[in-house]
N, C-alpha and C positions, 0 to 999 in steps of 0.2 A: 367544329372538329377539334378534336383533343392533340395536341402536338405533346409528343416526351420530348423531355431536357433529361438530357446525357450524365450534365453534370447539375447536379442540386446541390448547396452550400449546407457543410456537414454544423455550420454553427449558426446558431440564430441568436440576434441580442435581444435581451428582457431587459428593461427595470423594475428592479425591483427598489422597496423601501424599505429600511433598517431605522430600527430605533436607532437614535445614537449612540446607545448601549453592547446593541449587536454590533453597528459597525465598526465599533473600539475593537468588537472583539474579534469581526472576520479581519481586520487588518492587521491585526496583531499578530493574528492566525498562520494569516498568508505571507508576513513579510518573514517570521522566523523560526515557519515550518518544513520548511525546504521544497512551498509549492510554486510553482509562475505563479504567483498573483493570486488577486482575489477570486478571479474568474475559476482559474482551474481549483481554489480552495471551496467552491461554491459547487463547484460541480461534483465534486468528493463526496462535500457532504450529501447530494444529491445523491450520487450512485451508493451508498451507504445506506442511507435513510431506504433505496426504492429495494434493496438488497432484504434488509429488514425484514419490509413488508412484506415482501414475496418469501421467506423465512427460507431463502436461501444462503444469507448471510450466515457465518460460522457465530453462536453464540459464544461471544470471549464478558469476561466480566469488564468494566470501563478500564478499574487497574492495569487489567492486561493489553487490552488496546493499546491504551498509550503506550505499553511499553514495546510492543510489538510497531506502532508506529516511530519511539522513539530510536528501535534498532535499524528500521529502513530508512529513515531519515538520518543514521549515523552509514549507512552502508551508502545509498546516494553522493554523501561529501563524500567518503573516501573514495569514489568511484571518480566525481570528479575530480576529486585532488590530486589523480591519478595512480591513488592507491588499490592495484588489484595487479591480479597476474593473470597471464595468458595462457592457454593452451592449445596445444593440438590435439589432435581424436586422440591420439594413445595417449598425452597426459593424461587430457581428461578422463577416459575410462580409466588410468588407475586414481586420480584422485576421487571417481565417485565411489569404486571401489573401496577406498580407506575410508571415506564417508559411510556406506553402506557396514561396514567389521565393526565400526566405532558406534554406528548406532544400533547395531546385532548385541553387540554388549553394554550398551547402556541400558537397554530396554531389559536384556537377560536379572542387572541388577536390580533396576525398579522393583521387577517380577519377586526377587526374593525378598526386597523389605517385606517386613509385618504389615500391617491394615494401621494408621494410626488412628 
């Protein structure tokens, strides 16, 4: 007879083997990318990579990546560092507000540059 378990363990350990090449470079990765470790730098690359596949991943060119990962990993430290500010529902609706004006008229200006 088939008994369910309530609770299943949401992680399972693998080993894996890395050249020593790769693992120069998932350590490198993990110690001063702003991930836990190697594990959750492992898994990144994982949901990444299955993101891809399934081409639901947003196509950025590698340039951009990085750079887009090197501003959330600049937003992360300043969140721990305790750099960010709070709101309540009416800040925040009017900060997304000035969000939303700001980006009504950036988009306005794009619109009118020429084609380069």
């Amino acid at each position: 007879m088939y008994k369910r378990k309530d609770h299943m363990p949401s992680e399972t350990t693998v080993i894996v083997n890395l050249t020593p090449d790769l693992l120069r470079y998932v350590k490198a990765r993990a110690s001063g990318g702003g991930n836990a470790g190697v594990s959750e730098f492992v898994r990144e690359a994982l949901r990444e990579k299955r993101l891809r596949e399934q081409g639901e991943g947003v196509n950025l060119s590698q340039e951009t990546a990085e750079e887009h990962r090197r501003l959330v990993e600049q937003g992360v430290a300043a969140f721990n560092q305790g750099d960010y500010t709070e709101f309540d529902a009416a800040g925040l609706q009017s900060f997304m507000a000035g969000v939303s004006t700001r980006g009504k008229k950036r988009l306005a200006r794009q619109r009118k540059k020429p084609a380069s």
